[in-house]
C-alpha positions in Angstrom: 91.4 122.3 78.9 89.1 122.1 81.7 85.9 123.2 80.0 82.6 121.1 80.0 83.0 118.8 76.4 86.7 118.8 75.9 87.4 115.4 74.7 91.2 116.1 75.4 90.9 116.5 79.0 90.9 113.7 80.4 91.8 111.3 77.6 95.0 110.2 79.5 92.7 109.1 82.2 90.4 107.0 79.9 92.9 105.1 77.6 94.3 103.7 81.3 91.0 102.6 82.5 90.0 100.9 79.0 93.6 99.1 79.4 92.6 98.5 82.9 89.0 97.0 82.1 90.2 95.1 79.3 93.5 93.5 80.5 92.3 93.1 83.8 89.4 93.5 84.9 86.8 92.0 82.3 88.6 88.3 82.8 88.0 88.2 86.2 84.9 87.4 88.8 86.1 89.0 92.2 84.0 87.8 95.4 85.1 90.5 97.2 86.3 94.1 97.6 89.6 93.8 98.8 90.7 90.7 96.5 89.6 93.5 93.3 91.3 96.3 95.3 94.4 93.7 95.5 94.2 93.0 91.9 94.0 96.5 90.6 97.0 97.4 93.1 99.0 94.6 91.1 98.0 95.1 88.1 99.6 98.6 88.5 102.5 97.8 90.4 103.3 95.1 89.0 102.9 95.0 85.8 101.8 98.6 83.9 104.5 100.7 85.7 107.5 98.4 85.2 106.6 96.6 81.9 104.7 99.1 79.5 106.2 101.6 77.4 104.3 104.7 76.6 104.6 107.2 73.8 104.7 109.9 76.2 108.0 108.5 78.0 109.9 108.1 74.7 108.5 104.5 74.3 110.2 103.7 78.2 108.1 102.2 80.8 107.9 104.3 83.7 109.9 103.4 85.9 113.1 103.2 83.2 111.9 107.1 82.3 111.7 107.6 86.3 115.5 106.0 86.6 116.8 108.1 83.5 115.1 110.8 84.9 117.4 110.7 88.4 120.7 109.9 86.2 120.7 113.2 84.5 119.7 115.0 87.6 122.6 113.6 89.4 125.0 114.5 86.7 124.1 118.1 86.8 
């Protein structure tokens, strides 16, 4: 997977910065550093890990797959 011209290697990667560009970032002017560092941090935080269901998580957002995740391990 790691080899020079895979387009599968880092595709996870890429669909979260286009999500991150285009919900985010392209609607905003930031005058500095830290106010975009802030922004990204919430955009994260607050609302992709929380709020939006992936595929991948059988369609749960991550932190419902997360809390599933430590139910069945407790009941084991």
């Amino acid at each position: 997977m790691s080899r020079r011209g895979n387009c599968h290697d880092n595709a996870v990667a890429e669909s979260f910065f286009n999500l991150l560009k285009r919900e985010r970032i392209r609607r905003r002017a930031y005058k500095t550093r830290p106010e975009a560092r802030q922004d990204v941090f919430d955009y994260i935080e607050v609302f992709y890990n929380p709020k939006r269901k992936h595929v991948r998580n059988r369609m749960l957002s991550p932190v419902d797959f997360e809390r599933q995740k430590e139910t069945r391990t407790e009941g084991v």
